[in-house]
C-alpha positions, -999 to +999 in steps of 0.1 A: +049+589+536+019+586+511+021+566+481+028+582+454+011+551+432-007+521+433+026+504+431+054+524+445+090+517+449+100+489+471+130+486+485+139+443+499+166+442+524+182+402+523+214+389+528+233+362+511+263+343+522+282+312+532+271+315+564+233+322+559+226+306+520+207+326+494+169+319+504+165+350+521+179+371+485+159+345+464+129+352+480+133+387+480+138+382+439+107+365+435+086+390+459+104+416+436+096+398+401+057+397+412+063+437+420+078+442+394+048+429+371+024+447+390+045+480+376+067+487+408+100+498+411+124+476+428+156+481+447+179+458+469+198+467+498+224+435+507+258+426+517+282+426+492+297+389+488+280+369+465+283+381+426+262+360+412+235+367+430+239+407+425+241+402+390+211+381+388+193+409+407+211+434+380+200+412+356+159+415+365+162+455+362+163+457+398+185+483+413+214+474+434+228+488+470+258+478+495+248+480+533+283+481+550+270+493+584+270+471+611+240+449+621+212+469+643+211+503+647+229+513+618+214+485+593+183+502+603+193+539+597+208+528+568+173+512+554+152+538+563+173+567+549+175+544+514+135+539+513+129+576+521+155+584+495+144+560+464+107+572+477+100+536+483+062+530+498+077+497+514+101+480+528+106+439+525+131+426+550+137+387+549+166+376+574+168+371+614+185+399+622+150+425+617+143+423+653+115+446+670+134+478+673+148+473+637+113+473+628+103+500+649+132+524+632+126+516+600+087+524+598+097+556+617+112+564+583+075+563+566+078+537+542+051+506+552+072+470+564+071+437+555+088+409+574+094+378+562+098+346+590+103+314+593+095+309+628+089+333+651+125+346+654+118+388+664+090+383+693+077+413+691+066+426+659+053+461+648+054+458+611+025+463+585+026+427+573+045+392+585+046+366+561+058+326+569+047+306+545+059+281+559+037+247+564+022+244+598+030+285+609+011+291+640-002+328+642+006+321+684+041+327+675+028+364+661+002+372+698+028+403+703+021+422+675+006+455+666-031+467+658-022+473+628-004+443+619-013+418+594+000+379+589+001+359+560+006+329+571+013+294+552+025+282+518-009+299+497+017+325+502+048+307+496+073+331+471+078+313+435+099+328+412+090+335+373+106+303+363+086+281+381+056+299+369+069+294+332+071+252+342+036+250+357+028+227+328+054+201+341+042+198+372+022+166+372+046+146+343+051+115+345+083+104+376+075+069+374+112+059+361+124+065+400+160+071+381+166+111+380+181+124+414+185+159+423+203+169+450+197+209+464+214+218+496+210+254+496+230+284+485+258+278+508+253+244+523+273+256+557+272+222+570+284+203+537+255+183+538+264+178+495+298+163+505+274+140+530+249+126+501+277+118+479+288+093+508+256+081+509+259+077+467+292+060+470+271+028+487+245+025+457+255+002+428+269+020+399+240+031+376+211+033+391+206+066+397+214+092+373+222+125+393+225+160+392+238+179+422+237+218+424+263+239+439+249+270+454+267+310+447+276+308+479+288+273+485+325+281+499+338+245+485+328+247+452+362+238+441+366+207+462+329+194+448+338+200+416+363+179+415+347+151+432+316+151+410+340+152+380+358+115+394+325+103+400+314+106+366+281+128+383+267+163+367+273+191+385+254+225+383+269+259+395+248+289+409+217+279+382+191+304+370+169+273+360+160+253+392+130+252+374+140+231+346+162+204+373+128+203+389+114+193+360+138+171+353+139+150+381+118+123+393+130+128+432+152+151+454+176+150+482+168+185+496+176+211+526+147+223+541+145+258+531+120+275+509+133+251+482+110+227+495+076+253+483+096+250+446+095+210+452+060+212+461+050+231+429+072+212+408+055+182+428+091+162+432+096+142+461+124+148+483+139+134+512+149+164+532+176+172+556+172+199+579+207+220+579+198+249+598+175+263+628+149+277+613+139+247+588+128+224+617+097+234+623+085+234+588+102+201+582+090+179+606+057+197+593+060+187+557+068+153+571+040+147+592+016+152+563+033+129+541+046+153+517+086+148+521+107+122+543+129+143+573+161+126+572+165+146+605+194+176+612+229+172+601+247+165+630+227+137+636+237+116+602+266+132+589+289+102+599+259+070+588+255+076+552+241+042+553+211+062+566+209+087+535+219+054+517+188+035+530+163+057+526+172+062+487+170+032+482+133+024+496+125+062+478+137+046+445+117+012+452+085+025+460+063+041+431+031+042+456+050+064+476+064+087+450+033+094+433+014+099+469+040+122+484+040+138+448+002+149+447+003+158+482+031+182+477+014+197+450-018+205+465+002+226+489+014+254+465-004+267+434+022+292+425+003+327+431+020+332+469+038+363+450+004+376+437-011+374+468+013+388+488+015+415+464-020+418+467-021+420+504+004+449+508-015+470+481-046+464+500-030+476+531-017+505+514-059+514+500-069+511+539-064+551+544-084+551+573-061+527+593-042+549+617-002+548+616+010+535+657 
């Protein structure tokens, strides 16, 4: 398929849910806003299941599409027949279930693939361009790829949404107070990590932090939470288009270790962060070695100590030094153009016309 433009259609195949968040769909919505400003046509391909989320997309001017075919073969028929018929140049796919012959089918379609990772998960991989911006991503984990293939590969690239963009200015303000906790556990929290920190909140004396926990679009106990923050006397925030602002507002974070941390990093909050799925490890432990978060370590492993969450508020909260350090750190990691690049990157790859198609 040539290009009919500079910036064709793009077409982002993500999934949201209570089993796998709203990262992968988030992403997707900021690769698609930075699209979208460079005069693209966007369309989304997803699993129906999370409202919200669809009419956010809705919301941007994006276009809208159910997959209902089962995972593999038929996902991938399913993509490629979508891109050829919205005459979409590329295809962004963000989720662990784009293995190599996924891959392989859907550039058989014509449209150009990018594949968004977090660590390594397809092996093999014959798309145009792989992105993990993660901290720390080794391009080892990419050695089986194709000729043609291109890597983007750390957060220089990490996907920020407009909103963030629009708060660059409160970025470096002023978090000496140590009193403002935000607490961000993902879109669906499957391990109720939230239930977890608000444990750990139970042990701190009355007052001393005021706090603001989000409830993802997908979070299946929204009802339960609700009602607990409510007796607690705690704000709660449902499925928010304004991370951005909470960022902004607080002074520190109690996080999962998703790309939420890149929005901490430009927002330059630090965050104690709790690794709640498989593919946050890796970058975790990476973020922690240079200083810029505290790894509280993987669910399992705390989820009956709050003491533990507890503690480590507490020394947080006590320690200016630290905040500020952990603060700057985190904010020389992200600059906000990982969008713009990326952007950039596919449109280059696009201009290459003497690069052969495998």
């Amino acid at each position: 398929m040539k290009d009919p433009a500079p910036f064709p259609a793009l077409l982002v195949r993500a999934d949201a849910g209570p089993g796998i968040g709203a990262g992968h769909v988030m992403r997707g919505l900021a690769l698609g806003q930075a699209w979208a400003d460079a005069g693209g046509r966007v369309e989304f391909l997803t699993r129906p299941g999370v409202p919200e989320l669809e009419a956010r997309l809705r919301g941007e001017g994006f276009g809208v599409h159910p997959c209902e075919v089962a995972p593999g073969r038929d996902d991938a028929a399913l993509t490629g027949e979508l891109a050829l018929r919205l005459g979409a140049g590329w295809v962004a796919a963000d989720g662990y279930a784009f293995d190599a012959p996924w891959q392989e089918a859907v550039r058989a379609s014509g449209a150009r693939l990018l594949v968004v990772d977090d660590y390594g998960h397809a092996g093999e991989w014959p798309a145009e361009v792989v992105l993990n911006p993660n901290l720390g991503a080794d391009p080892a984990r990419y050695g089986r790829r194709a000729p043609h293939t291109r890597l983007l590969l750390g957060p220089r690239f990490a996907l920020l949404r407009r909103e963030f963009l629009a708060r660059r200015g409160d970025a470096a303000r002023d978090r000496s107070a140590g009193r403002r906790l935000l607490v961000t556990l993902g879109g669906s929290d499957p391990a109720d990590a939230t239930s977890r920190v608000l444990d750990a909140l139970d042990l701190l004396p009355p007052g001393e932090l005021e706090t603001t926990v989000v409830l993802g679009a997908a979070h299946p106990r929204r009802e339960v939470l609700r009602a607990r923050l409510a007796a607690a006397g705690i704000r709660g925030v449902e499925a928010t288009d304004d991370m951005a602002g909470l960022m902004a507002w607080a002074d520190m974070a109690v996080s999962a270790g998703g790309s939420t941390c890149w929005e901490l990093a430009f927002m330059g909050v630090p965050a104690l962060v709790l690794v709640v799925a498989d593919n946050q490890r890796g970058a975790t432990r990476a973020l922690h070695a240079a200083g810029c978060v505290e790894s509280l370590g993987e669910a399992p492993a705390w989820a009956g100590r709050p003491a533990v969450v507890a503690g480590a508020l507490r020394s947080l909260v006590g320690d200016g030094a630290r905040r500020r350090s952990m603060a700057e750190r985190l904010r020389a990691l992200v600059d906000g153009r990982g969008a713009e690049r990326v952007v950039g990157a596919m449109v280059e790859w696009s201009n290459e016309v003497a690069r052969p198609r495998d």
